[in-house]
C-alpha positions in Angstrom: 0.5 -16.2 7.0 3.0 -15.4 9.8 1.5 -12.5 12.1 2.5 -14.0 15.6 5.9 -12.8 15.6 7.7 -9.0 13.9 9.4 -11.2 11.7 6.4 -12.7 10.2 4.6 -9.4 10.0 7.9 -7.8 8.5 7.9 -10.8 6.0 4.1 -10.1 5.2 4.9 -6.8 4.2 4.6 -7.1 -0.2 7.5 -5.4 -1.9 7.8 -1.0 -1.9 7.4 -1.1 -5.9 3.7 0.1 -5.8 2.9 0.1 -9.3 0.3 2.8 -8.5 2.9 5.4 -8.2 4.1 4.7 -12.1 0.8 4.3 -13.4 -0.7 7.7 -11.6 2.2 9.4 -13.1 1.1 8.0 -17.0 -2.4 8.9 -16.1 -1.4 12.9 -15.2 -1.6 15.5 -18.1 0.6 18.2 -18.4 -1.8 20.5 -16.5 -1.5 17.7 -13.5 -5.1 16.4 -13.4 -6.1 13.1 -14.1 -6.9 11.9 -17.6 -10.7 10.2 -16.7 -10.4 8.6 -20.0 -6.9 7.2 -20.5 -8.2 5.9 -16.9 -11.2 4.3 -17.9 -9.2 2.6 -20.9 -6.9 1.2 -18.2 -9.4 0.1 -15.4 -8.0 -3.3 -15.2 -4.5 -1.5 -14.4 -5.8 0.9 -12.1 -8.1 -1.5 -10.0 -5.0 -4.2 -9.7 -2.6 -1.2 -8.6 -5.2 0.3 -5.9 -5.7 -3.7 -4.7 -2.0 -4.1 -4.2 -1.8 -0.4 -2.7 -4.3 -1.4 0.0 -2.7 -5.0 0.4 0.5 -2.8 0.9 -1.0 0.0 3.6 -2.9 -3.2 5.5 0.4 -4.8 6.0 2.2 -1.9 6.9 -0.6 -0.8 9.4 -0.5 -4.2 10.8 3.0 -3.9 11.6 2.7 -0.2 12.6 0.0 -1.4 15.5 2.2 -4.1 16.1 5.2 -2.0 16.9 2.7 1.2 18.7 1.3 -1.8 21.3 4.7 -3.1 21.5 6.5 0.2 22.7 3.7 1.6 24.8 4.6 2.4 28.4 3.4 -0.3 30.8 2.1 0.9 34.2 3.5 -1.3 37.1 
């Protein structure tokens, strides 16, 4: 893993498809709460799409704190 340069922390960044976003949206009723059991039927689904959410925000906050300590005023 590359995370000396903003290249290699760009390239350590996984692809934007979260697959949490999809399957959230097949979870919601109607009413727009959560359907606990269609989620318990798909925990498998819902623990790999929360794992690669979190692998996602890591990555990004990485880069974020990157950039923040990158672009902070210096003092002379």
């Amino acid at each position: 893993m590359n995370t000396r340069t903003f290249a290699g922390l760009l390239g350590n960044v996984p692809a934007a498809h979260l697959s949490i976003i999809e399957l959230t949206a097949e979870l919601t009723r109607p009413d727009g709460t959560l359907d606990l059991d269609a989620a318990a039927a798909r925990q498998k689904d819902v623990e790999t799409s929360c794992a690669q959410a979190q692998d996602y925000a890591s990555s990004t906050g990485r880069l974020l704190e990157a950039l923040r300590w990158k672009l902070l005023p210096r003092r002379s």
